[in-house]
N, C-alpha and C positions, 0 to 999 in steps of 0.2 A: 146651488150647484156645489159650491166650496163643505156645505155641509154632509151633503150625499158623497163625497170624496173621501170626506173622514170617514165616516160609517162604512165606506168601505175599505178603505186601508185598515181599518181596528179592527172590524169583523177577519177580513184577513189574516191580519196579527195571530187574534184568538183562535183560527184554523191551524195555523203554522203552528202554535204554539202545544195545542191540544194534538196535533200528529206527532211532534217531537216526542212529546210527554207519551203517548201512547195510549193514550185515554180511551178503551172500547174497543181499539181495535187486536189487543192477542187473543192469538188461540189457544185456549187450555191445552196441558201438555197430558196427554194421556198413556199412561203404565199398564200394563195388564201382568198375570202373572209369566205369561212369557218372555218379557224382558229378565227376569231373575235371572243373576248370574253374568249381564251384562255389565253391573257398572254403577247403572244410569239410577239405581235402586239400594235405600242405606236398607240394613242388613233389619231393624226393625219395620222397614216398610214390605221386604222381603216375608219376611214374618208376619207381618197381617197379612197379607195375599193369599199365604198357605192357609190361614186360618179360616179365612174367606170361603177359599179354594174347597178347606175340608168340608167346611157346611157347608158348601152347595156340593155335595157327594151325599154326604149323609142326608139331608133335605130330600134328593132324588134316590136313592134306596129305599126310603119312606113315602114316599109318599108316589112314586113311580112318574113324576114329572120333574120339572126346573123351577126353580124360583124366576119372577119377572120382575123382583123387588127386592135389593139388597134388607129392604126390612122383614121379610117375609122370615130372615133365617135368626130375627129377634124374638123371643130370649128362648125358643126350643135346639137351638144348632150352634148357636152366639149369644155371651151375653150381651153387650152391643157393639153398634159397630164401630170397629176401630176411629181413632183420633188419632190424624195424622200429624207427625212430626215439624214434616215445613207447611201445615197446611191446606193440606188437599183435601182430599175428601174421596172418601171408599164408595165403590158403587156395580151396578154387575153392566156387561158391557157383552154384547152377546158377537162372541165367533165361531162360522162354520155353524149356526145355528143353535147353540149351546151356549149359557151364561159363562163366564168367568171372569175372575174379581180382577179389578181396575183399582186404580187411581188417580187423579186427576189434579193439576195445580196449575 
C-alpha cells in the first residue's frame, strides 16, 4: 500500500510537472498573409508571405486551378520555400475556399 502511494504521488509530480512545462499541450500560432501590416509580423516574414502569395497567383493564371501544396509552387513559381526566421514554417492554409500563404510557430 505504502508503495502504490509513492507511485502515485510521483506519477503526479511528473503530471504537474509536464503541465507546467507545457510539454504537448500549445497550439501553433498561425499567420496568414492578412495579418500584414498588423504587428504581429517581422517585416521579412511579411516578405515571404507576399512571395508566397505571388506564386500562388502566378501558379493559378497557369494553370487555371490553386495549388493544395505549398510544394507544388517549387521551383517553377519559387525557388524554395521560405526559412523562417523564428522558426516557423511556410505552408498554404485555405480561406474562403482559396489557398493563401500562412505561417505557423
Amino acid at each position: 500500500m505504502k508503495k502504490l502511494l509513492v507511485v502515485l504521488v510521483s506519477l503526479s509530480m511528473v503530471v504537474g510537472i509536464l503541465g507546467i512545462a507545457g510539454c504537448g499541450t500549445t497550439t501553433p500560432t498561425v499567420y496568414t498573409i492578412n495579418d500584414m501590416g498588423s504587428g504581429k509580423l517581422t517585416p521579412t516574414q511579411e516578405a515571404n508571405l507576399r512571395t508566397i502569395d505571388n506564386a500562388i497567383s502566378t501558379y493559378n493564371a497557369e494553370t487555371n486551378k490553386y495549388p493544395t501544396n505549398i510544394s507544388q509552387l517549387v521551383p517553377n513559381y519559387m525557388k524554395q520555400i521560405p526559412i523562417d526566421e523564428k522558426k516557423g514554417v511556410y505552408f498554404l492554409k485555405t480561406v474562403n475556399g482559396k489557398p493563401v500563404a500562412a505561417v505557423k510557430f
